[in-house]
C-alpha beads as a LAMMPS data file, in Angstrom:
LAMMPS data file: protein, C-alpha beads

354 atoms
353 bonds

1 atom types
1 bond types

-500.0 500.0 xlo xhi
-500.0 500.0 ylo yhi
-500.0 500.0 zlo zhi

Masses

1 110.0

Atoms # bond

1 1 1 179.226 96.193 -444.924
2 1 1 177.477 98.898 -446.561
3 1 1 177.930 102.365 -445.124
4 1 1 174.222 103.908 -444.140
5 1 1 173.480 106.586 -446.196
6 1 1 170.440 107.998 -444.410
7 1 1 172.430 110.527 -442.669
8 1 1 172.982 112.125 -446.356
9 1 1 169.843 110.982 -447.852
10 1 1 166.856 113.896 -447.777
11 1 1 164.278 113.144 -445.874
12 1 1 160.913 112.549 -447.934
13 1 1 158.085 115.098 -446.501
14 1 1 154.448 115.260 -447.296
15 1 1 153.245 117.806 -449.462
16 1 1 154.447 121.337 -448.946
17 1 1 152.097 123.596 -446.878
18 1 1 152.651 127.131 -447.719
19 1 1 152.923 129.103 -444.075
20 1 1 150.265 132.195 -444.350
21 1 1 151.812 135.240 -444.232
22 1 1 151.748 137.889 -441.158
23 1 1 149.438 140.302 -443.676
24 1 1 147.700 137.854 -445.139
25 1 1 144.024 139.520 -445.422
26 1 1 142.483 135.466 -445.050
27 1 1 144.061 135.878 -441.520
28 1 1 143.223 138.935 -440.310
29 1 1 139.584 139.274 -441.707
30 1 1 137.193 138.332 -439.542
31 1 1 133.941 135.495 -440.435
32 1 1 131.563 136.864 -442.182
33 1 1 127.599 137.187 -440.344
34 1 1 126.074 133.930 -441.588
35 1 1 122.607 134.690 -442.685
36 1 1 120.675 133.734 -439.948
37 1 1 122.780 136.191 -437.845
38 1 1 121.477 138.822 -439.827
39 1 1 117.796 137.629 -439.472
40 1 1 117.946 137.882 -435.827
41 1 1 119.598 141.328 -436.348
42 1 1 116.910 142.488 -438.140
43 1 1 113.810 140.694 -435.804
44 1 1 115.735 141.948 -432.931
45 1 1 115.799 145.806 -434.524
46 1 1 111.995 145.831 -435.549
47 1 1 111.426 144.293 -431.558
48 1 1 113.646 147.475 -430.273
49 1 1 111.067 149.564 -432.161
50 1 1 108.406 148.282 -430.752
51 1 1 109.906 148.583 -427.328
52 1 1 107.923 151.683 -426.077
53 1 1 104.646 149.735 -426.525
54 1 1 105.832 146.517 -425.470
55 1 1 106.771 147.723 -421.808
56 1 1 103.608 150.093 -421.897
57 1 1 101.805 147.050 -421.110
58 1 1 100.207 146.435 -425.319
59 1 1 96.521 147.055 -424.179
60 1 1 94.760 148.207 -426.914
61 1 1 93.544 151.851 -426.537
62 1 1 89.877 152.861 -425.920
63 1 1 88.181 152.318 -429.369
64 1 1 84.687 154.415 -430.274
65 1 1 83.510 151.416 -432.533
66 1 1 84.071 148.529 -429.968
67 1 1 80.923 146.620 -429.563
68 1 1 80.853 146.229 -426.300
69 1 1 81.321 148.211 -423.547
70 1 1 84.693 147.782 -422.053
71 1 1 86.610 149.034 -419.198
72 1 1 90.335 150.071 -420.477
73 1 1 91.970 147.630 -418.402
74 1 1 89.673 144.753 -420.295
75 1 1 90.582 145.856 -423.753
76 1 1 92.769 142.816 -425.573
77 1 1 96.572 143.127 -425.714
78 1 1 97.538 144.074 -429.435
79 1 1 101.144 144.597 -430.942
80 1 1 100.349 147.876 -432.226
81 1 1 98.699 151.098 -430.916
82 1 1 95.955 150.923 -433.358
83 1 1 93.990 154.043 -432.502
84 1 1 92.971 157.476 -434.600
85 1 1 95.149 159.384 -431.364
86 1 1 97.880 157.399 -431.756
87 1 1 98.693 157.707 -435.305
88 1 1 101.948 159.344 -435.022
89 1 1 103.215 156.642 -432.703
90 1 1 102.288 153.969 -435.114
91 1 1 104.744 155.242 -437.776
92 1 1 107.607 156.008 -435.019
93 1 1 107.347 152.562 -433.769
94 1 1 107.559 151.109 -437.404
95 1 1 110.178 153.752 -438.791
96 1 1 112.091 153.554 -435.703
97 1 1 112.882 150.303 -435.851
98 1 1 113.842 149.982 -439.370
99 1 1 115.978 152.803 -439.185
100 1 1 117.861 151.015 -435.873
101 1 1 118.306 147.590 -438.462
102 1 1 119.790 149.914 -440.809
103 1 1 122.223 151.501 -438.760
104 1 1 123.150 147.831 -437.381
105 1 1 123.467 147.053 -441.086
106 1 1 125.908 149.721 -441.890
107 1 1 128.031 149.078 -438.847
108 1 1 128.723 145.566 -439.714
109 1 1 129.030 146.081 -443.686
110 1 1 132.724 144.831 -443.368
111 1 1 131.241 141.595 -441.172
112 1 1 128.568 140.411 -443.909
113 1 1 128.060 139.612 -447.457
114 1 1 126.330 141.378 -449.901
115 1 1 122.810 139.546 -449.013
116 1 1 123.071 140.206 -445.291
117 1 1 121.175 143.198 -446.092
118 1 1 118.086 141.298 -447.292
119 1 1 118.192 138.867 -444.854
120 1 1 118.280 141.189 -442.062
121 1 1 115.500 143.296 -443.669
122 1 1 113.184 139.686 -443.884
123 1 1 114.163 139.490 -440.318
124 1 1 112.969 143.434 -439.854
125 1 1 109.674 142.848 -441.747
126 1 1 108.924 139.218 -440.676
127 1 1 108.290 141.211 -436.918
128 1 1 106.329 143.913 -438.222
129 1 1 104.149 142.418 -440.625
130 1 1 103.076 139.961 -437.966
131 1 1 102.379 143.049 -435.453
132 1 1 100.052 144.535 -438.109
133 1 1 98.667 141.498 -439.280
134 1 1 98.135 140.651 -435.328
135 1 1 96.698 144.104 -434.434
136 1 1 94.528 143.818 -437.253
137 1 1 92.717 140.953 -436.497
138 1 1 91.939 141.288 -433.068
139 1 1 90.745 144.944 -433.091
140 1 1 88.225 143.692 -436.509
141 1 1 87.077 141.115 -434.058
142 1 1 86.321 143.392 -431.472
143 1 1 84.533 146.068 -433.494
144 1 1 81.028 146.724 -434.262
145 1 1 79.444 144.990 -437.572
146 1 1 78.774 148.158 -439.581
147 1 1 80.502 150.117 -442.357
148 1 1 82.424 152.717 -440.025
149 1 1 83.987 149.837 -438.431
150 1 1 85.551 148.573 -441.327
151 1 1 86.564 152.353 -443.103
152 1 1 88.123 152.832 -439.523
153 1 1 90.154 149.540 -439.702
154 1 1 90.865 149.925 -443.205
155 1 1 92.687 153.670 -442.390
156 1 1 94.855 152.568 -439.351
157 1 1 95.919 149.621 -441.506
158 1 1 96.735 151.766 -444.835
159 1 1 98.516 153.733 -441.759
160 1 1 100.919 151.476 -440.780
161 1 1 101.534 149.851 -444.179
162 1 1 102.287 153.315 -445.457
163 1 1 105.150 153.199 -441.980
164 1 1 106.093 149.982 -442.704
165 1 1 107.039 150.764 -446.709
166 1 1 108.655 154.228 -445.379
167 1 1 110.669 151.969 -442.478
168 1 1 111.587 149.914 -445.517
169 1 1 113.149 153.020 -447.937
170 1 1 115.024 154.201 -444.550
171 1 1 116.431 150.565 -443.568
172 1 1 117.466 150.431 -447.373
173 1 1 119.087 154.134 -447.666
174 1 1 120.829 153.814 -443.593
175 1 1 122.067 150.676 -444.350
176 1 1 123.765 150.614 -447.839
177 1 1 123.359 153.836 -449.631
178 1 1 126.212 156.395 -450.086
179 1 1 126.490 158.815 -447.015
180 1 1 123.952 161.888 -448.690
181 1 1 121.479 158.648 -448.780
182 1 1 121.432 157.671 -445.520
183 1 1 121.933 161.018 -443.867
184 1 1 117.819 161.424 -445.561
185 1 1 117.209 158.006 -443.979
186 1 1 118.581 159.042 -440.640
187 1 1 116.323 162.533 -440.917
188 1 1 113.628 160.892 -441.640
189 1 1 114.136 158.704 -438.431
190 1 1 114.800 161.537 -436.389
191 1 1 111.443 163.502 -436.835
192 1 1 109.794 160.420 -435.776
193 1 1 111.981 159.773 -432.861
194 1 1 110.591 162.260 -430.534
195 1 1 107.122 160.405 -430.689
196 1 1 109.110 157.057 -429.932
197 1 1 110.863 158.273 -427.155
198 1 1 108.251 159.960 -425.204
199 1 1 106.355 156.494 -425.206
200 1 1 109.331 155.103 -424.147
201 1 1 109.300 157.730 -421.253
202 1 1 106.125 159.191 -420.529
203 1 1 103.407 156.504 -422.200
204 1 1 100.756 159.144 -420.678
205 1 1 102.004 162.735 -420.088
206 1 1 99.141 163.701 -417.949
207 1 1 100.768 161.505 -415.411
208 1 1 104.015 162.326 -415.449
209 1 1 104.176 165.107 -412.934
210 1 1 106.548 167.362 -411.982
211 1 1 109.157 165.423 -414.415
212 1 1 107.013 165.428 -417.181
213 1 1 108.048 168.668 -418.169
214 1 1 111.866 169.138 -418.670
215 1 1 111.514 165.450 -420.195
216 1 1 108.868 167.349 -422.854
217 1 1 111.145 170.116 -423.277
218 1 1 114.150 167.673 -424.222
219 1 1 111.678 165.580 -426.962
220 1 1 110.828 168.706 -428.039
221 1 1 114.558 169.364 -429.533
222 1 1 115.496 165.889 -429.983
223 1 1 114.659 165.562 -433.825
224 1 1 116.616 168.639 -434.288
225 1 1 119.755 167.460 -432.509
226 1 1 119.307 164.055 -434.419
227 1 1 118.775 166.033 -437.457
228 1 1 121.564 168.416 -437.099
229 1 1 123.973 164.970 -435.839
230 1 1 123.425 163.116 -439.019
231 1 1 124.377 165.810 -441.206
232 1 1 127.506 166.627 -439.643
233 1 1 128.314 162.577 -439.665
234 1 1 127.760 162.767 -443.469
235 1 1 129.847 165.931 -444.324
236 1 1 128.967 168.482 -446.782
237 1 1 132.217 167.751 -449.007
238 1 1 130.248 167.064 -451.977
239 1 1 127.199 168.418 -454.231
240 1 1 125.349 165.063 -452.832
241 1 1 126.090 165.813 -449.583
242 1 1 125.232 169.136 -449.386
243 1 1 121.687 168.548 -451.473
244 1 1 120.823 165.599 -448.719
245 1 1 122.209 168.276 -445.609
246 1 1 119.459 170.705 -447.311
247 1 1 116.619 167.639 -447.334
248 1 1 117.102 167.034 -443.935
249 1 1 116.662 170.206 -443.033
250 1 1 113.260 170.115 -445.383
251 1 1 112.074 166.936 -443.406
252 1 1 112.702 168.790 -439.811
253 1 1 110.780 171.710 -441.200
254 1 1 107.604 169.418 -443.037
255 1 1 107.449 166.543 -441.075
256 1 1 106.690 167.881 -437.711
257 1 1 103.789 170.213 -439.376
258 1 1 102.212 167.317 -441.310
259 1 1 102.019 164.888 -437.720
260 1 1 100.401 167.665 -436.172
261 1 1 98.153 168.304 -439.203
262 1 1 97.184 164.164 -439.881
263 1 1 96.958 163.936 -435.816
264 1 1 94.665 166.704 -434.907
265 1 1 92.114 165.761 -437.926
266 1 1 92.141 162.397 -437.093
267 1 1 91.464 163.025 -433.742
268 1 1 88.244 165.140 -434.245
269 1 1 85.136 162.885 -433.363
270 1 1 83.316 165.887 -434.897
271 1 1 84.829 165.588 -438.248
272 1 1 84.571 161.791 -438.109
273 1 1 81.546 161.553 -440.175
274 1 1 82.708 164.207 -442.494
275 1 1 85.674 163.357 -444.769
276 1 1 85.811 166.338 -446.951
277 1 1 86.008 168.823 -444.109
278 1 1 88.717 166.364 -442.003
279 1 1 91.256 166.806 -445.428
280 1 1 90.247 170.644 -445.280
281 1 1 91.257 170.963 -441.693
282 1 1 94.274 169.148 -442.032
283 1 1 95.482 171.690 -444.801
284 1 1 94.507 174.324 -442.794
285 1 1 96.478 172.749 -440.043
286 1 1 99.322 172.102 -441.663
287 1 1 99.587 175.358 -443.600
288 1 1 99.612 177.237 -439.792
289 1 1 102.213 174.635 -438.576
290 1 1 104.397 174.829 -441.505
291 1 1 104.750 178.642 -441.718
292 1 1 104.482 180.164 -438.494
293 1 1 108.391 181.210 -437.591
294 1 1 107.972 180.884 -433.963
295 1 1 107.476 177.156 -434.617
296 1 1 109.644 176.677 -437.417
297 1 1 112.576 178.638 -437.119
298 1 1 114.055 177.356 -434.061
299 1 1 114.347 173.675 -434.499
300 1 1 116.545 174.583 -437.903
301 1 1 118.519 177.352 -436.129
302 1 1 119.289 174.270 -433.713
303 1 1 119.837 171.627 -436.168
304 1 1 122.341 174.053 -438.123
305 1 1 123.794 174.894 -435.217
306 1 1 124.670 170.930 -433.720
307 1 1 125.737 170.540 -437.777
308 1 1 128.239 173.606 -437.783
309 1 1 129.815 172.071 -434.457
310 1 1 130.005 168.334 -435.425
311 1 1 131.645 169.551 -438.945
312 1 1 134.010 172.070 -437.281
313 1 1 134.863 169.032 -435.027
314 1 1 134.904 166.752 -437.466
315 1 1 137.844 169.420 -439.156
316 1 1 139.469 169.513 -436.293
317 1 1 140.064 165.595 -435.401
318 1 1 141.259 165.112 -439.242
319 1 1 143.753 167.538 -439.546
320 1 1 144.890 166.601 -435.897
321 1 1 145.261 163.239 -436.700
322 1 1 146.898 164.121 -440.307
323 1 1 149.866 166.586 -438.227
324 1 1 150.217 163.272 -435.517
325 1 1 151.047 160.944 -438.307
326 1 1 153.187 162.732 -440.837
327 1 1 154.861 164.771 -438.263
328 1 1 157.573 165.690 -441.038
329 1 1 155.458 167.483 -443.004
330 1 1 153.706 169.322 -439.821
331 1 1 157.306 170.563 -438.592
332 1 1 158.113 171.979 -442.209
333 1 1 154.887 173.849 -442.412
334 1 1 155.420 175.586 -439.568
335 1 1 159.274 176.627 -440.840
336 1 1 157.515 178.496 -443.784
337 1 1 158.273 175.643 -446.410
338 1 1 156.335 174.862 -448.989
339 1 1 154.251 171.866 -448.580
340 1 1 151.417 169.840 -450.730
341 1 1 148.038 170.684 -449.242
342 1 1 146.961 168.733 -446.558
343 1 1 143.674 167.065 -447.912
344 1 1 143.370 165.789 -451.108
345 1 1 140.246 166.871 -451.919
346 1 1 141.497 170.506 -452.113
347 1 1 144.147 169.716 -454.588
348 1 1 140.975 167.516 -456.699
349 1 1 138.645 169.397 -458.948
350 1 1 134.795 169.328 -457.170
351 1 1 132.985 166.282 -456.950
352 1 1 129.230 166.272 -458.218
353 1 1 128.474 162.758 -456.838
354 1 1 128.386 161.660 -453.224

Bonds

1 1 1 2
2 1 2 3
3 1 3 4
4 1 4 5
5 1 5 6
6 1 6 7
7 1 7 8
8 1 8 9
9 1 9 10
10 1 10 11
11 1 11 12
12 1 12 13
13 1 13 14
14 1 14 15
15 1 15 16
16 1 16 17
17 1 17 18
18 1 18 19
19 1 19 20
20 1 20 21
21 1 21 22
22 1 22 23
23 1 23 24
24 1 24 25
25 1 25 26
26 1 26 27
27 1 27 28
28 1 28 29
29 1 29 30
30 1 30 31
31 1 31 32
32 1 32 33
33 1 33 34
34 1 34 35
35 1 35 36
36 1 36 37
37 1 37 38
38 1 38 39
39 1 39 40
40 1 40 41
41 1 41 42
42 1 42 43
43 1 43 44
44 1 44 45
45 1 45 46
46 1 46 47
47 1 47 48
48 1 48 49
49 1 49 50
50 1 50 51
51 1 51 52
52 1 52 53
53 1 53 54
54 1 54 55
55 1 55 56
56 1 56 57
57 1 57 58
58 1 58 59
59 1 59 60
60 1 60 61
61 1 61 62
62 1 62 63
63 1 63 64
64 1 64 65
65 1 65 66
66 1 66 67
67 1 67 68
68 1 68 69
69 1 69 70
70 1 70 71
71 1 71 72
72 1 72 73
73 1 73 74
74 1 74 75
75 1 75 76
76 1 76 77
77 1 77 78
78 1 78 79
79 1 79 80
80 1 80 81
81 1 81 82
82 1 82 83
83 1 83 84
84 1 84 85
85 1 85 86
86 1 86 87
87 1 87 88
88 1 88 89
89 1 89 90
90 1 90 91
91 1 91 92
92 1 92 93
93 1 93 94
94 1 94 95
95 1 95 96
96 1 96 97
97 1 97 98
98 1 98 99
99 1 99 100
100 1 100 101
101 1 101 102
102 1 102 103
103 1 103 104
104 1 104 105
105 1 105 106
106 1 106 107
107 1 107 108
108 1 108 109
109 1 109 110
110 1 110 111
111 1 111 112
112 1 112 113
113 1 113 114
114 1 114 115
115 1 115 116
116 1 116 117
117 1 117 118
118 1 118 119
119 1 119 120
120 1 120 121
121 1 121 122
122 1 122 123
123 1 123 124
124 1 124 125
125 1 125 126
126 1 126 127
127 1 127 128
128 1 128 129
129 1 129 130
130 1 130 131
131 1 131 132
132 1 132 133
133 1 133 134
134 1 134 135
135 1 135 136
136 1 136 137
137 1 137 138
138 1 138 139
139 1 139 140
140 1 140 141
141 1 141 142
142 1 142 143
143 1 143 144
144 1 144 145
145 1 145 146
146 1 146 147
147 1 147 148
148 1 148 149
149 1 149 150
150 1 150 151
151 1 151 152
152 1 152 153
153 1 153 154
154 1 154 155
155 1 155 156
156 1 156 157
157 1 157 158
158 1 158 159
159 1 159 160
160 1 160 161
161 1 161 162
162 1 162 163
163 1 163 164
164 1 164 165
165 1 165 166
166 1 166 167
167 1 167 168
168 1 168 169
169 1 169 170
170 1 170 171
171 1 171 172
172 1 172 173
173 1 173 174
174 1 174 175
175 1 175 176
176 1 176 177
177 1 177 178
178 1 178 179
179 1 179 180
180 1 180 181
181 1 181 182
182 1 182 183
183 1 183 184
184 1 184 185
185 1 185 186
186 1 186 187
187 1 187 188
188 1 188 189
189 1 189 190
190 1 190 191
191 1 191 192
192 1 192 193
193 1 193 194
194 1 194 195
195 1 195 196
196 1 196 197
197 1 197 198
198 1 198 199
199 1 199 200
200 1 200 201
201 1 201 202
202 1 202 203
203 1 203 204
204 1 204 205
205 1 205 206
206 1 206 207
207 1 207 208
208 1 208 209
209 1 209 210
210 1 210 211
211 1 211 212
212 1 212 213
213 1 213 214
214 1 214 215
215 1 215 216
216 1 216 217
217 1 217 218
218 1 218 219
219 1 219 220
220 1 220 221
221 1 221 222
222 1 222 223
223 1 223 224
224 1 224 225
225 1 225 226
226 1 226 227
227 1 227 228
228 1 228 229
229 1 229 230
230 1 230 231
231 1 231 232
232 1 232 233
233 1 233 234
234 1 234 235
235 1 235 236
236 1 236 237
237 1 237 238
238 1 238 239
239 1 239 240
240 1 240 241
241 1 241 242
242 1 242 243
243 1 243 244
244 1 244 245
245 1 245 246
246 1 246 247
247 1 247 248
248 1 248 249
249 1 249 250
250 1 250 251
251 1 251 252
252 1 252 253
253 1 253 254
254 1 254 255
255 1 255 256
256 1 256 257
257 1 257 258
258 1 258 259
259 1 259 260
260 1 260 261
261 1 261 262
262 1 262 263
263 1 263 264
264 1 264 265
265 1 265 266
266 1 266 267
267 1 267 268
268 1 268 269
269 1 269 270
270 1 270 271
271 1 271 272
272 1 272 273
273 1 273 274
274 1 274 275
275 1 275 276
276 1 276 277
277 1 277 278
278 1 278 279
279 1 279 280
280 1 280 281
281 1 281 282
282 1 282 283
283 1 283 284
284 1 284 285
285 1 285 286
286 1 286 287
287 1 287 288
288 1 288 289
289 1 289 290
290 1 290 291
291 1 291 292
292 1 292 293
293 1 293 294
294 1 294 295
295 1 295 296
296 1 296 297
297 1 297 298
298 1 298 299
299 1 299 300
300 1 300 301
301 1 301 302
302 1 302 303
303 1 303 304
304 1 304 305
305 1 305 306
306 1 306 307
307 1 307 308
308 1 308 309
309 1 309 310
310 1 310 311
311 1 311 312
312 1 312 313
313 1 313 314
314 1 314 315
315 1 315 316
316 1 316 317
317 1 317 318
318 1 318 319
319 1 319 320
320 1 320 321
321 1 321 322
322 1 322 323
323 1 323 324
324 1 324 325
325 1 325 326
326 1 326 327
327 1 327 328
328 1 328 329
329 1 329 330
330 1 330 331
331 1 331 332
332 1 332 333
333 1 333 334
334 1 334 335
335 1 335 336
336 1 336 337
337 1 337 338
338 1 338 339
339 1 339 340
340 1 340 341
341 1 341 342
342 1 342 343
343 1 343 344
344 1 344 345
345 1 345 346
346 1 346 347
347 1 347 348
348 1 348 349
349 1 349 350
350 1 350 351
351 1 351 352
352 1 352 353
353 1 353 354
């Protein structure tokens, strides 16, 4: 008999499986955002937006040109504010919105692929074209059959298309330009975001009482503080930086001036009829708004100010968190020692880029 030779024989094994390692960047990476995850990111970002007229109850303000008279509580529920008073709260709920999808955007860069950006801005527009397109239609079926009817339509809807394409460049720059980019996209938000928040919080100021005014007081600063936030978060360590820090600052000092200027003309029922003299008052407007220091010297004074503190901070965490992890190189500082600098942009010649 034979001896059995299976105990020395190898035993035959499938094909080898290679084990993946413990750093393996296939195992620690998280799944991407499939595309319909951005969609919904961007739908739910332009429905955010609109969130200050949604829970104001979307009844259509009191029109001039309706052609019938209506009580305010009768008027037809629209998407959008379309009105010559509310003007300014047409862009903020647009801008607003697109400014919130690009800040989503940016947060989950490392989650998505490269098209996750268009697919959340289709998601972003696919909401607020169909609030225009909505708001549109029902207020031209409402108005009076005559020529002022339709210039008036035509202007609130070259109004919010004009929001909607400016929502668009700040999704875009928020979302996946370098940080002197989106620090102009975030400005741009933040003049705006005073105007979104008080219809979030006081839809009609006259009735607000008492609270109405340190609520007021606090809009009243917020684009500054916004302003003054984003360009701490993007740093003035570079040329870029420092030229987008400076636009900011430019859009905090126009863009307030040029609502009040494009809000007060628009609002005149005595210039209604007269064009020319609406586009002459609105200079004049803006020219008082824009250079009177009272009015423009304080909301920069703050927004420098928040900047300066976030940067400082900003200096502070890094070279905390620099001493905490080469603790070596902390302890020989301190003994007098020579040691390399410790960031290494102040050993690298100055960048011109962002």
């Amino acid at each position: 008999m034979e001896p059995d030779d299976t105990a020395t024989r190898p035993r035959e094994t499938g094909p080898e499986t290679l084990e993946p390692e413990a750093g393996d960047a296939t195992v620690t990476r998280p799944r991407p955002l499939r595309w319909w995850m951005c969609l919904l990111i961007g739908a739910a970002a332009a429905a955010v937006g609109l969130l200050p007229w949604l829970v104001g109850g979307m009844r259509l303000p009191l029109q001039n040109l309706w052609a019938t008279e209506t009580l305010p509580d009768d008027y037809p529920l629209v998407l959008l504010p379309f009105s010559q008073y509310f003007l300014a709260r047409i862009a903020a709920l647009l801008v607003v919105g697109a400014a919130i999808a690009g800040i989503v955007a940016r947060a989950t860069s490392e989650l998505r692929r490269r098209s996750g950006v268009a697919w959340t801005l289709v998601g972003l527009l696919s909401v607020q074209v169909s609030a225009i397109v909505q708001t549109a239609v029902v207020v031209r079926e409402g108005l009076e059959d005559r020529f002022e009817s339709d210039l008036y339509l035509a202007a609130l809807v070259a109004v919010a298309v004009l929001a909607n394409l400016i929502g668009v460049a700040v999704m875009l720059l928020v979302a996946s330009a370098p940080r002197a980019g989106a620090v102009i996209g975030l400005a741009v938000a933040a003049v705006l975001a005073s105007s979104w928040l008080g219809g979030l919080l006081l839809p009609d100021p006259a009735l607000g009482g008492p609270t109405a005014e340190p609520v007021l007081l606090a809009l009243r600063w917020l684009p500054a503080v916004l302003v003054g936030a984003a360009i701490a978060w993007g740093g003035i360590g570079t040329v870029g930086r420092v030229i987008a820090a400076v636009v900011a600052l430019a859009a905090l000092w126009i863009g307030p001036a040029l609502i009040t200027a494009v809000s007060s003309a628009a609002g005149s029922r005595v210039l209604a009829r007269r064009p020319d003299e609406m586009i002459d008052y609105a200079a004049d407007v803006f020219r008082s708004a824009s250079t009177l220091p009272e009015v423009v010297v304080p909301p920069l004074v703050v927004a420098v100010a928040v900047a300066a503190v976030g940067l400082v901070g900003r200096l502070v965490v890094r070279r905390s968190r620099a001493s905490t992890s080469d603790p070596e190189r902390s302890a020989s500082s301190t003994d007098g020692s020579p040691s390399e600098p410790e960031d290494a942009e102040a050993s690298a010649p100055p960048s011109t880029g962002d």
